[in-house]
N, C-alpha and C positions, 0 to 999 in steps of 0.2 A: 699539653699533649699528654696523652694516656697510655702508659703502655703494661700489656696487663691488669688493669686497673688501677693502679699507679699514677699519680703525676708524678711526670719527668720533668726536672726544668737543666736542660741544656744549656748554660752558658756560652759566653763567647771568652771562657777563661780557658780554653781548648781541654775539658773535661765531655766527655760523651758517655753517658751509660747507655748502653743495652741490651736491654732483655732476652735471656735464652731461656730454653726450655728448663737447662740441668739447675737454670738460677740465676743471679743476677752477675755481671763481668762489666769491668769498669775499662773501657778502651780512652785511651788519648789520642789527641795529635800525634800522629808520627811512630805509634806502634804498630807494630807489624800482626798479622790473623792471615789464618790461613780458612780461606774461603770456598769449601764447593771444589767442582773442577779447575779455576781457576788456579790454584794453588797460593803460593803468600802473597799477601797484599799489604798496603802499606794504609792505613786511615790518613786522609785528608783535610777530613773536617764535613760540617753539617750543614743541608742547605734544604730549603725551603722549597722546594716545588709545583708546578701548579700543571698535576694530570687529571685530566678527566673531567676539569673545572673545580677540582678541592685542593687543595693546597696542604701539601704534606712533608715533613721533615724524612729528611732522607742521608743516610751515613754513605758518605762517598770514599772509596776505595780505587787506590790504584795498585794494579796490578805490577809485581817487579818485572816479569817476563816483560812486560807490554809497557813501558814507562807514560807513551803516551794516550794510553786507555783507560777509560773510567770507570765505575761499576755503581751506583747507586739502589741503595737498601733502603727500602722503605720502612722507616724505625718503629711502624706502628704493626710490622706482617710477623708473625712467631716465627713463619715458614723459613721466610729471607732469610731472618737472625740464625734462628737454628743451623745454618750450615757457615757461619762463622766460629773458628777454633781460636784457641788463643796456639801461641807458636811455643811448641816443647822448648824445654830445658836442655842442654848437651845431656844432665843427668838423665833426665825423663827416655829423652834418643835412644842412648846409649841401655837405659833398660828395655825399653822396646825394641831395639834391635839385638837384642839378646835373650828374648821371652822365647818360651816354646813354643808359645800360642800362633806364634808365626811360620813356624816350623809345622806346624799338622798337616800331613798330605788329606786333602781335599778335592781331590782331583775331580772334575766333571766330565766324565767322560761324552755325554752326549753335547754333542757340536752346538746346534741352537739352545741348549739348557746352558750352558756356558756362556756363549756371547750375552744370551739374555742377563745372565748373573750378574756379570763382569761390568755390563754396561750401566747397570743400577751403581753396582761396586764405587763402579770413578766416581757418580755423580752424590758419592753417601760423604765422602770424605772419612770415612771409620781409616783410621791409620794402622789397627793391628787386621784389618781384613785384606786390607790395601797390600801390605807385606806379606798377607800370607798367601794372597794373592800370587804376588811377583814372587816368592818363594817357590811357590808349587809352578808357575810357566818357567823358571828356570830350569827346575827338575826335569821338566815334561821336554823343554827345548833340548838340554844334555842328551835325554836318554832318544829322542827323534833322530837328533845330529849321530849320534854314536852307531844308532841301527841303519843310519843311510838313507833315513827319511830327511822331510819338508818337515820343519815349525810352519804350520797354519798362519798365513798371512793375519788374518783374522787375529790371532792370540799373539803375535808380532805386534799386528798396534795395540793390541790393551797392554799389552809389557811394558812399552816406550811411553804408552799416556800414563800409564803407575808409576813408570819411573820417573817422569817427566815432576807430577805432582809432588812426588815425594825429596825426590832430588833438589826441589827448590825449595822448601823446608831445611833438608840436611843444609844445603849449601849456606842461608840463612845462622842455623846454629852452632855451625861446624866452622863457619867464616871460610868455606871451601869455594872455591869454583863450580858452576854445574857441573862441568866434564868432571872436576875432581869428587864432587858430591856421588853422582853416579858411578865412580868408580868403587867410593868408600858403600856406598850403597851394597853394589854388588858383591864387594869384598865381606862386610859382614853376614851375607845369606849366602856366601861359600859360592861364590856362581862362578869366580874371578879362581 
């Protein structure tokens, strides 16, 4: 198998490499990636496929939300690979949830320039946009709720699908609960 022009030889010694964009990352059996919208997932191991009439190695993923879902990556697509993360450090966390960079009011004010944004946003997995993200709809919900207005249904779900993403990560690094992930969540971007 070729990936990037690369022979790959994938054992069955539960060693998997695959190729991203930023460079090469060596996954195992049993290590956890944080995938896409999906959020963490767990490697399963490597299998063999036969779509389309060609037979292709593919990195099987299960999802923690979902235990009994699968996700299959095709190890020879950049695309697939590219939205696999490797899963932060508590250090790594802990300085990401404390950067400014997550803190910049960015607000969009027009309604369709927003959803459209927000809806790339989830499906990018950028973790410091993610946050800054969920940072500024907390702001925005605060100052709505405080003047006696509605939080836009709309900016409600992208809040819960950010939090959702992100919360399963913390929960992973932090050995938290969701509910408790999401609480520390909330509590580090002042929402709490």
């Amino acid at each position: 198998m070729k990936l990037f022009g690369f022979r790959v030889i994938i054992s069955d010694s539960e060693v998997l490499l695959a190729a991203v964009l930023e460079g090469w990352i060596m996954f195992q059996i049993g290590d956890y990636v944080v995938y896409g919208i999906h959020g963490v997932c767990r490697v399963i191991g490597m299998e063999k496929q036969l779509v389309n009439r060609k037979r292709a190695m593919y990195m099987v993923l299960q999802p923690l939300a979902q235990s009994e879902s699968r996700f299959y990556l095709p190890a020879e697509n950049p695309t697939a690979l590219a939205k696999l993360k490797t899963v932060l450090s508590k250090d790594e966390l802990q300085e990401l949830l404390t950067s400014d960079l997550i803190h910049q009011d960015d607000w969009i004010a027009d309604e369709n320039r927003r959803k459209q944004y927000y809806r790339e946003l989830i499906g990018s997995g950028d973790r410091v946009s993610l946050l800054r993200m969920v940072s500024n709809l907390y702001r925005y919900k605060n100052t709505q709720l405080a003047a006696g207005r509605k939080f836009h249904l709309s900016d409600d779900n992208f809040l819960r699908d950010a939090e959702k993403l992100l919360s399963s990560e913390i929960s992973l690094v932090m050995n938290l609960s969701l509910e408790e992930a999401r609480n520390y969540l909330r509590q580090q971007l002042n929402y709490i």
